[in-house]
Rosetta silent file (secondary structure, phi, psi, omega in degrees, C-alpha in Angstrom):
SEQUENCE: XXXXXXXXXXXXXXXXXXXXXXXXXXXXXXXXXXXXXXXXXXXXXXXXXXXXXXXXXXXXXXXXXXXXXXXXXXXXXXXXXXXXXXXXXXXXXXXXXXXXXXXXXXXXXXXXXXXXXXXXXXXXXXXXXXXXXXXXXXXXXXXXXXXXXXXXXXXXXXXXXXXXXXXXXXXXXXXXXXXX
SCORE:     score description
SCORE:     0.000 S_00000001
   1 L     0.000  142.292 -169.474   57.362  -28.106  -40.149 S_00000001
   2 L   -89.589  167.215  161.572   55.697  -24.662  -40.699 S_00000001
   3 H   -47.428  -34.181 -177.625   57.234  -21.364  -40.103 S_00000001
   4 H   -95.563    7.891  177.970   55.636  -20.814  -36.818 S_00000001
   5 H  -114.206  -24.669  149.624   55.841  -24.133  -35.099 S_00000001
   6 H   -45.431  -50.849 -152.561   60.037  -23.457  -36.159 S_00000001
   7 H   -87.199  -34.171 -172.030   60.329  -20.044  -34.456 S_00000001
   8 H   -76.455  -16.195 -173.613   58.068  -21.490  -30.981 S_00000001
   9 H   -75.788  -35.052  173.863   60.555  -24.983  -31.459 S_00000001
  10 H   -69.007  -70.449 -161.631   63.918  -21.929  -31.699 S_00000001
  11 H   -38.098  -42.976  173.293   62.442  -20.074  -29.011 S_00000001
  12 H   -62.526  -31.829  152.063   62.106  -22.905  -26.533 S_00000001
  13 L   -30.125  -48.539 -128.830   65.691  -23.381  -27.298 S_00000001
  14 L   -76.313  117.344  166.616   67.191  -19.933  -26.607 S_00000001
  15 L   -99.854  128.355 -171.047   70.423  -20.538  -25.102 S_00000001
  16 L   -51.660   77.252  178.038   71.780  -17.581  -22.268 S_00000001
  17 L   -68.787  155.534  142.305   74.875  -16.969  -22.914 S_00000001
  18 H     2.838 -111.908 -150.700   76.480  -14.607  -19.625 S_00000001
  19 H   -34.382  -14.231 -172.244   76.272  -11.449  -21.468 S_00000001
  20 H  -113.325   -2.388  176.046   72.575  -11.295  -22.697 S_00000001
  21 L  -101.635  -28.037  173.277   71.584  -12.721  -19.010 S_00000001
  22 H   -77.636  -25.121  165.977   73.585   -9.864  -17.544 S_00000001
  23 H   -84.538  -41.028  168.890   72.173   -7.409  -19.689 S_00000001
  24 H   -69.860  -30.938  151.775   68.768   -8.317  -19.183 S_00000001
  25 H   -57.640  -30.415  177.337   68.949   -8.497  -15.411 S_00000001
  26 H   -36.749  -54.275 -155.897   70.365   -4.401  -16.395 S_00000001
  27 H   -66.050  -46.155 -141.129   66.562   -4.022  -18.076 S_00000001
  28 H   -85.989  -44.425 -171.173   64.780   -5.966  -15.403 S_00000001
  29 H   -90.671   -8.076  104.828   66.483   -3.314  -12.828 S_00000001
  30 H    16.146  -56.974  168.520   65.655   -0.636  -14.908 S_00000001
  31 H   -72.750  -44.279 -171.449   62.606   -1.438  -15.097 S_00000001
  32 H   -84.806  -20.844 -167.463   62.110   -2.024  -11.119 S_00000001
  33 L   -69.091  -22.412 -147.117   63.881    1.338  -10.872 S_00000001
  34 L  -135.725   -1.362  176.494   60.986    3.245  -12.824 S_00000001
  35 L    50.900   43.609  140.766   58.659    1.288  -10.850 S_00000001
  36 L   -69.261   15.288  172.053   56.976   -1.051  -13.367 S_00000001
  37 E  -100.334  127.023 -161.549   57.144   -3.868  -11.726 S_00000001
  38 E  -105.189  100.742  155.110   53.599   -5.037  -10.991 S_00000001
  39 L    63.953  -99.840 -170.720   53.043   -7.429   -8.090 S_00000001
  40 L  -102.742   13.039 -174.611   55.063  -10.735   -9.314 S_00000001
  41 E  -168.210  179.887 -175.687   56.122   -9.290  -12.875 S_00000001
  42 E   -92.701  164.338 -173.525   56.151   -6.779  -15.087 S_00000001
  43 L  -100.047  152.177 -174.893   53.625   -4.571  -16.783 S_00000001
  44 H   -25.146   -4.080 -166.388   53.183   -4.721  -20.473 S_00000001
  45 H  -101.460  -52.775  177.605   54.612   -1.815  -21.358 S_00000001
  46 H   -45.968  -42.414  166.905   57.904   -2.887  -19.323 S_00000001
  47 H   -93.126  -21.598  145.030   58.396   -5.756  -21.427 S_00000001
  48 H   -48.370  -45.688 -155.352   57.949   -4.702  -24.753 S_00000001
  49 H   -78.863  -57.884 -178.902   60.373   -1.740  -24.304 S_00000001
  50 H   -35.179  -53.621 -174.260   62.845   -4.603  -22.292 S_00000001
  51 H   -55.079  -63.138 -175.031   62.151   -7.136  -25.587 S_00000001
  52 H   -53.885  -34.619 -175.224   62.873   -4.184  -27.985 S_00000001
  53 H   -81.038  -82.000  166.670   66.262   -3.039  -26.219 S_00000001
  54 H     9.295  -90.626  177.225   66.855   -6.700  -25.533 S_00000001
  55 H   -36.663  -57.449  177.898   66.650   -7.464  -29.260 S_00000001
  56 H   -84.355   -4.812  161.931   68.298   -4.864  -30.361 S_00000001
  57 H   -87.359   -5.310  161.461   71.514   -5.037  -28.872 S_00000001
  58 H   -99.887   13.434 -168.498   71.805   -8.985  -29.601 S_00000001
  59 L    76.834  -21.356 -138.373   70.366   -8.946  -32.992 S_00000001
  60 L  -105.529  126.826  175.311   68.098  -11.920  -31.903 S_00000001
  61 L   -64.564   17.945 -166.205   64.367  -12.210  -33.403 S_00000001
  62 L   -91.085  161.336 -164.718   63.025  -13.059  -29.770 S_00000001
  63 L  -120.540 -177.098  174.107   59.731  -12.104  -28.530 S_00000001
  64 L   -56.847   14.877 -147.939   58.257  -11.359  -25.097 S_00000001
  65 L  -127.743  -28.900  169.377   57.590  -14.803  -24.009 S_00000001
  66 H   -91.155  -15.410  178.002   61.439  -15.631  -23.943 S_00000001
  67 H   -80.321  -26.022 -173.216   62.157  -12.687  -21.610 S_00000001
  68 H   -72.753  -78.937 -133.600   59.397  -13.816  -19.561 S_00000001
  69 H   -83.713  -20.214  167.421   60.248  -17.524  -19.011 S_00000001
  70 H   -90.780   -8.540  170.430   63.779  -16.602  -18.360 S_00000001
  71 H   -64.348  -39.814 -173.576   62.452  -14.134  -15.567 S_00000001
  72 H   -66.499  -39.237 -175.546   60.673  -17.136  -14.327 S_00000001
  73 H   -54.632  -51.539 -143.911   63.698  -19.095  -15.015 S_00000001
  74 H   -98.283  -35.744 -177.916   66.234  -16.619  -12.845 S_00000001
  75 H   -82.239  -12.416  170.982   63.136  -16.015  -10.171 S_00000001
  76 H   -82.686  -22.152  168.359   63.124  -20.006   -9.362 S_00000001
  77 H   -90.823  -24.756  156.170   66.766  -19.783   -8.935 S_00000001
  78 H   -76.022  -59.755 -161.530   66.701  -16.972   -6.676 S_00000001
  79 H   -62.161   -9.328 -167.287   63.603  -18.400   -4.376 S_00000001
  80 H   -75.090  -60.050 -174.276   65.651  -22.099   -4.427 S_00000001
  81 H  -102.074   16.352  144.063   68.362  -20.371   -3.031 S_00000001
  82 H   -70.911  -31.407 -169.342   66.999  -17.660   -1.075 S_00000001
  83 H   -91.245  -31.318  174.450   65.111  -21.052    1.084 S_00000001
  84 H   -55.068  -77.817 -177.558   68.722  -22.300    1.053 S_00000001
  85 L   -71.030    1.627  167.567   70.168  -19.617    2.929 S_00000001
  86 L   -96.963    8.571  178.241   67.082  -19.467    5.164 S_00000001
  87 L   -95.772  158.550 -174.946   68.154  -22.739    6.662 S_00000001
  88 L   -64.307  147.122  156.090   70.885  -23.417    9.428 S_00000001
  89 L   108.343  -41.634 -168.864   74.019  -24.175    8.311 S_00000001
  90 L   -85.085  147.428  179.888   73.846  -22.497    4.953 S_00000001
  91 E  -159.390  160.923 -161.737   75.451  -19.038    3.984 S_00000001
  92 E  -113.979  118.166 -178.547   76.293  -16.956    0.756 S_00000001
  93 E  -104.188   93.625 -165.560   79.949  -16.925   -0.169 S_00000001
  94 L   -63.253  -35.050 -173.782   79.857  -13.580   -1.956 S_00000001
  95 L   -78.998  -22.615  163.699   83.607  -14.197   -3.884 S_00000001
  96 L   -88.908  -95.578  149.733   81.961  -17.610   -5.323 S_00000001
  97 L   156.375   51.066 -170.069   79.301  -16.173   -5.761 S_00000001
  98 E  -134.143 -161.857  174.177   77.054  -19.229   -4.630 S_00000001
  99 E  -128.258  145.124 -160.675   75.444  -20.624   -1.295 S_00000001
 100 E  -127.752  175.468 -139.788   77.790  -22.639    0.952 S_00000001
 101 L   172.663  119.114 -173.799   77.746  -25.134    3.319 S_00000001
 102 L   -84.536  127.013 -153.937   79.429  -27.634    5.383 S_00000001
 103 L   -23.255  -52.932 -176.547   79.783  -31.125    3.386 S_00000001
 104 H   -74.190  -28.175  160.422   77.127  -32.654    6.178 S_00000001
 105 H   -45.091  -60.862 -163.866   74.908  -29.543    5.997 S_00000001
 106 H   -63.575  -54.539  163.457   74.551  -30.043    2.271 S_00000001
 107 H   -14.166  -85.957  167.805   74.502  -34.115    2.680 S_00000001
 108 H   -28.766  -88.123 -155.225   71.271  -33.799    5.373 S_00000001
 109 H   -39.229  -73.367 -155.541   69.530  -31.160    3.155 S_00000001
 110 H   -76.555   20.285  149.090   69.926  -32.916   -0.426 S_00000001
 111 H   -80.868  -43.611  173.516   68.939  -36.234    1.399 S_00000001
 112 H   -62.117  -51.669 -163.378   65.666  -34.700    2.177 S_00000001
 113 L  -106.002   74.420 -178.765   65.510  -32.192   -1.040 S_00000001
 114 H   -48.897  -72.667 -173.072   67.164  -34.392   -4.028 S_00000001
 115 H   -35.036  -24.426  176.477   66.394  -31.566   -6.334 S_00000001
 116 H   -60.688  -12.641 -162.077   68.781  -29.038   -4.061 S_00000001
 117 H   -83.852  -17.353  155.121   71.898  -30.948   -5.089 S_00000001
 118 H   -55.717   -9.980 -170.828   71.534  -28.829   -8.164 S_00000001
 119 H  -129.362   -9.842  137.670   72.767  -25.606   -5.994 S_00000001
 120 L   -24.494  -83.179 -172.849   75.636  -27.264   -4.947 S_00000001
 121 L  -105.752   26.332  179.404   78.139  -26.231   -6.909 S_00000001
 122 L   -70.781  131.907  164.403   75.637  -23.422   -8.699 S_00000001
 123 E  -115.585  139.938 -147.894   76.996  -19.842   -9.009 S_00000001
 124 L  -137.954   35.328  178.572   74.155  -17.155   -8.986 S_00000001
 125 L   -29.428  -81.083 -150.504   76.574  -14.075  -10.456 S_00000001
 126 L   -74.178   70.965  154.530   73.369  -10.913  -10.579 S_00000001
 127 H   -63.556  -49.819 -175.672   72.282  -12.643   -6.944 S_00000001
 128 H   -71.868  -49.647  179.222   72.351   -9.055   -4.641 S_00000001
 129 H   -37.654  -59.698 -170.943   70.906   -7.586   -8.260 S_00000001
 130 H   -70.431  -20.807  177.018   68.047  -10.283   -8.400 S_00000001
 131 H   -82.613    9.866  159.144   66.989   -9.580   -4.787 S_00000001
 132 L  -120.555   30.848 -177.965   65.734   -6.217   -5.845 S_00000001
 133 L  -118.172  -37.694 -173.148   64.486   -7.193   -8.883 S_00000001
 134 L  -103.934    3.377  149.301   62.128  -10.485   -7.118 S_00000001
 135 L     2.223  139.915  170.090   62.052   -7.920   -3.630 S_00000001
 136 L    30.869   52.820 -171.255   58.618   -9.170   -2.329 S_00000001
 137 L  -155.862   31.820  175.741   57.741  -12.172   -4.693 S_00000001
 138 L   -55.865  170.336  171.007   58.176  -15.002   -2.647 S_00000001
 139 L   -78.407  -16.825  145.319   56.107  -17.920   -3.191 S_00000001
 140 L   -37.095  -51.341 -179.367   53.683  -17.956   -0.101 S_00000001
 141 L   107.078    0.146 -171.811   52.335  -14.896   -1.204 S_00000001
 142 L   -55.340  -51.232 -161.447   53.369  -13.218    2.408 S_00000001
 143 L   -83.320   -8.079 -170.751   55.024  -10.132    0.176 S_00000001
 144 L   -35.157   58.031 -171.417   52.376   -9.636   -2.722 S_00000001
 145 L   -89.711  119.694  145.136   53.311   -5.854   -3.124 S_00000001
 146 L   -45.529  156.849 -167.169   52.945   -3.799   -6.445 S_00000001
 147 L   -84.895  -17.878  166.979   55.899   -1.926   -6.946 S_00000001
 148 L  -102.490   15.530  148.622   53.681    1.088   -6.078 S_00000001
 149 L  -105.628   14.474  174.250   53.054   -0.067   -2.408 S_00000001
 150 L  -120.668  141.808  176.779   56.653    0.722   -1.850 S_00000001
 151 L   -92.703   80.880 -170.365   58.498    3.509   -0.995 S_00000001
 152 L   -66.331    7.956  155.546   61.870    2.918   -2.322 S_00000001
 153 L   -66.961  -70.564 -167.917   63.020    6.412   -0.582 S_00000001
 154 L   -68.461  -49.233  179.764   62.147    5.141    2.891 S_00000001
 155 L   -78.158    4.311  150.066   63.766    1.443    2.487 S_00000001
 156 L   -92.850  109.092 -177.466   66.955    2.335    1.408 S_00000001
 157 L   -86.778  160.071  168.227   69.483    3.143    4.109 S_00000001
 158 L   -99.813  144.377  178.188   73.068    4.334    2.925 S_00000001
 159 E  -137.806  146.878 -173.767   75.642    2.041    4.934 S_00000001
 160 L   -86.711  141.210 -165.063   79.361    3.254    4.356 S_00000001
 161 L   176.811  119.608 -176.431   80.850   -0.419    3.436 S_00000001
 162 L   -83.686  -75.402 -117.977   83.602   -1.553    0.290 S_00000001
 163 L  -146.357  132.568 -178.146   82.507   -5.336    0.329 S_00000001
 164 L  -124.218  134.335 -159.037   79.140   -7.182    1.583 S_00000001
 165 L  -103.872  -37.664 -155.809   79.578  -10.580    2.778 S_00000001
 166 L   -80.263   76.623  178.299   75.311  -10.071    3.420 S_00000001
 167 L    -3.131  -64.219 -110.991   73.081  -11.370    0.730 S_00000001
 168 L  -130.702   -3.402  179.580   70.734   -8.894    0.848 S_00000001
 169 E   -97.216  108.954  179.168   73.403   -5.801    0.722 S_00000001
 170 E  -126.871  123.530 -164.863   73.955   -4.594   -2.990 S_00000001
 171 E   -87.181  132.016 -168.654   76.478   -2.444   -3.896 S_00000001
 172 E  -159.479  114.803  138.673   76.124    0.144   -6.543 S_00000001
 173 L    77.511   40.924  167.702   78.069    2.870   -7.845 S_00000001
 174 L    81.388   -9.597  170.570   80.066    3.092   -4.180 S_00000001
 175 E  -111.264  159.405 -159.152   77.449    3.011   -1.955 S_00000001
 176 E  -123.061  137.227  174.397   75.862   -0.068   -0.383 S_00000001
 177 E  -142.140  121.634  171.727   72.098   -0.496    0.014 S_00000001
 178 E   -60.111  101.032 -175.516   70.172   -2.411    2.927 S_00000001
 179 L   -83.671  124.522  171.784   66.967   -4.269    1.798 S_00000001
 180 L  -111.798    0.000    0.000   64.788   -3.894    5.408 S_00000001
């Protein structure tokens, strides 16, 4: 096997641990923060400087193409269970940090949806994080915004609140902010 068909066979590989998936949602909101997020991703510039910080605080030889495909990875696990919680029965248990359900909801569903049974017992830890990081990037295409057709002044309300129960309510640095 040559050197390069090793590093794309390591690459495909790349296991998350917690701490490099929590630091890279950091980059990803960082990134959305500075408004470089371009319609369903980011623009080139965003992910080299994410890849380079990335890298250098794990050490890790990885290139842009594993930050991407775990973006992809982390945005299929938010829309699974964002469609989860847009169904009856289902709600976001913020102290789990998963989507909940009563035993016959989830029965019914995953009889229809096999693949859902995966989201069972799933915990979704950056969840309030990732819905301002995938904010308008559903799969229909209803939301297709550049990050510069929004006015992130006007769609943040301050709500006085310690604890959000609300999916969509993300708490930061003592104040709570309302995705409308």
């Amino acid at each position: 096997m040559d050197c390069q068909t090793q590093l794309s066979f390591d690459r495909s590989r790349t296991h998350w641990m917690p701490a490099m998936e929590n630091y890279f949602v950091d980059l990803m909101l960082d990134q959305v923060h500075r408004g470089n997020r371009m319609g369903h991703t980011f623009n080139k510039q965003a992910w080299n400087d994410m890849v380079t910080m990335f890298n250098a605080k794990f050490g890790s030889p990885y290139d842009v193409n594993v930050l991407k495909s775990r973006y992809t990875n982390l945005w299929k696990q938010f829309n699974d269970m964002k469609n989860l919680l847009d169904q009856n029965g289902f709600s976001w248990d913020s102290s789990r940090q998963m989507v909940v359900a009563e035993k016959y909801v989830w029965e019914a569903y995953i009889k229809a949806h096999p693949d859902a049974q995966f989201y069972r017992n799933t915990t979704l830890v950056d969840f309030n994080d990732l819905c301002l990081i995938y904010a308008h990037t559903t799969a229909d295409g209803r939301y297709s915004l550049s990050s510069h057709d929004i006015d992130f002044e006007d769609d943040i309300q301050p709500l006085n609140v310690g604890v959000s129960q609300h999916p969509f309510i993300n708490l930061h640095e003592g104040y709570a902010y309302h995705w409308q």
